[in-house]
C-alpha positions in Angstrom: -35.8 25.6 6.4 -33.2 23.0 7.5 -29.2 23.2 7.4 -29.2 19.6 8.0 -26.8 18.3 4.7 -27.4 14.2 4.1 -24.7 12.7 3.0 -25.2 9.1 0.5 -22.2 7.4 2.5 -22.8 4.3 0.5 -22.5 6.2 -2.5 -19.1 8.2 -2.0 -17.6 5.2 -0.7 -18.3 3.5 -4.3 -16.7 6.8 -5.6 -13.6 6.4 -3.5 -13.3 2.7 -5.3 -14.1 4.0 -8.9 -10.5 2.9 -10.8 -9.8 6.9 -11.6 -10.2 7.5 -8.2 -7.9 4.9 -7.4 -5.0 5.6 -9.9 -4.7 8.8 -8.5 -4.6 7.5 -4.8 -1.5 5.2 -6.2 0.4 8.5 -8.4 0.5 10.0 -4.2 1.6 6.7 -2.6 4.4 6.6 -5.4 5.2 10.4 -5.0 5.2 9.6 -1.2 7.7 6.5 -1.8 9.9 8.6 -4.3 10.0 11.7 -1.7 11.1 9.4 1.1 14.0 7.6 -1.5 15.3 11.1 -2.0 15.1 11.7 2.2 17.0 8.0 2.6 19.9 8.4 4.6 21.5 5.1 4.0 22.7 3.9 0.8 20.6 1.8 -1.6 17.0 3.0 0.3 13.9 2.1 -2.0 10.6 2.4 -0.4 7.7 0.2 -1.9 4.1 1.1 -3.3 1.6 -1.0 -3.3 -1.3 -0.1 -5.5 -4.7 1.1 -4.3 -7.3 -1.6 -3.6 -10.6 -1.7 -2.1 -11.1 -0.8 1.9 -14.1 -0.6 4.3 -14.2 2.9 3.2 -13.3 3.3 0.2 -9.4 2.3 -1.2 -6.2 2.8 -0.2 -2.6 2.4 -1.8 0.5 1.8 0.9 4.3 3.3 1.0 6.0 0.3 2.8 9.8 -0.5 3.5 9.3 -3.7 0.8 9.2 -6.3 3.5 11.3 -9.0 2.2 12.7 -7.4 -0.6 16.3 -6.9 -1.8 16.6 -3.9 0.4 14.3 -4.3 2.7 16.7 -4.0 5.6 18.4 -0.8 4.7 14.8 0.4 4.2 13.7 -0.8 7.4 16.8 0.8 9.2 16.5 4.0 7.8 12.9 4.4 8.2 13.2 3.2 12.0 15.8 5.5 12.8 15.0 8.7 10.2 11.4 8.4 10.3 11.7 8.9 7.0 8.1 8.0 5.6 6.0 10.2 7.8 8.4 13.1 6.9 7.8 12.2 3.3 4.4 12.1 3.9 4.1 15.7 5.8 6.6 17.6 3.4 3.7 16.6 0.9 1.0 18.1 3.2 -0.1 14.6 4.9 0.0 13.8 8.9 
C-alpha cells in the first residue's frame, strides 16, 4: 500500500478563485488595512484594500499605502518608517 497523496493542483487552484473563496480573502486584507490604521503613527493614516482577483495560483486581495491617494504620503511615511503593515499583518498571525 502507498502513502503517496496526489493532489488535483488544477482543481484547488479553481477553488482558491471560487468568489466565496475570494470574499473572504478580501474580509482579511481589510481586517489587515484596519489593524495597521489603528497601528498608524502619523495623523490621518488610511491604508488601502484592493479586492481579491485572480492570480497564477489562485487569487489574492492587497493592503497598499493608496498610491496616489489623498493620503497617500502620510501612508507611505508611516509605513516606511513604522513598518506598520507587516506588523499588522503578524499581530493577525501572517509573516
Amino acid at each position: 500500500m502507498s502513502n503517496q497523496v496526489k493532489l488535483n493542483l488544477p482543481g484547488f487552484r479553481e477553488y482558491r478563485r471560487d468568489p466565496t473563496v475570494k470574499a473572504a480573502i478580501t474580509a482579511q486584507a481589510e481586517r489587515v488595512a484596519s489593524t495597521a490604521d489603528g497601528m498608524a503613527v502619523k495623523p490621518r493614516v488610511h491604508y488601502e484594500v484592493e479586492p481579491a482577483i485572480d492570480s497564477t495560483r489562485g487569487s489574492v486581495a492587497l493592503v497598499t499605502t493608496g498610491y496616489r491617494t489623498e493620503h497617500s504620503g502620510q501612508n507611505i511615511a508611516d509605513n516606511a518608517v513604522h513598518d506598520t503593515l507587516r506588523r499588522a499583518l503578524g499581530s493577525l498571525g501572517g509573516a
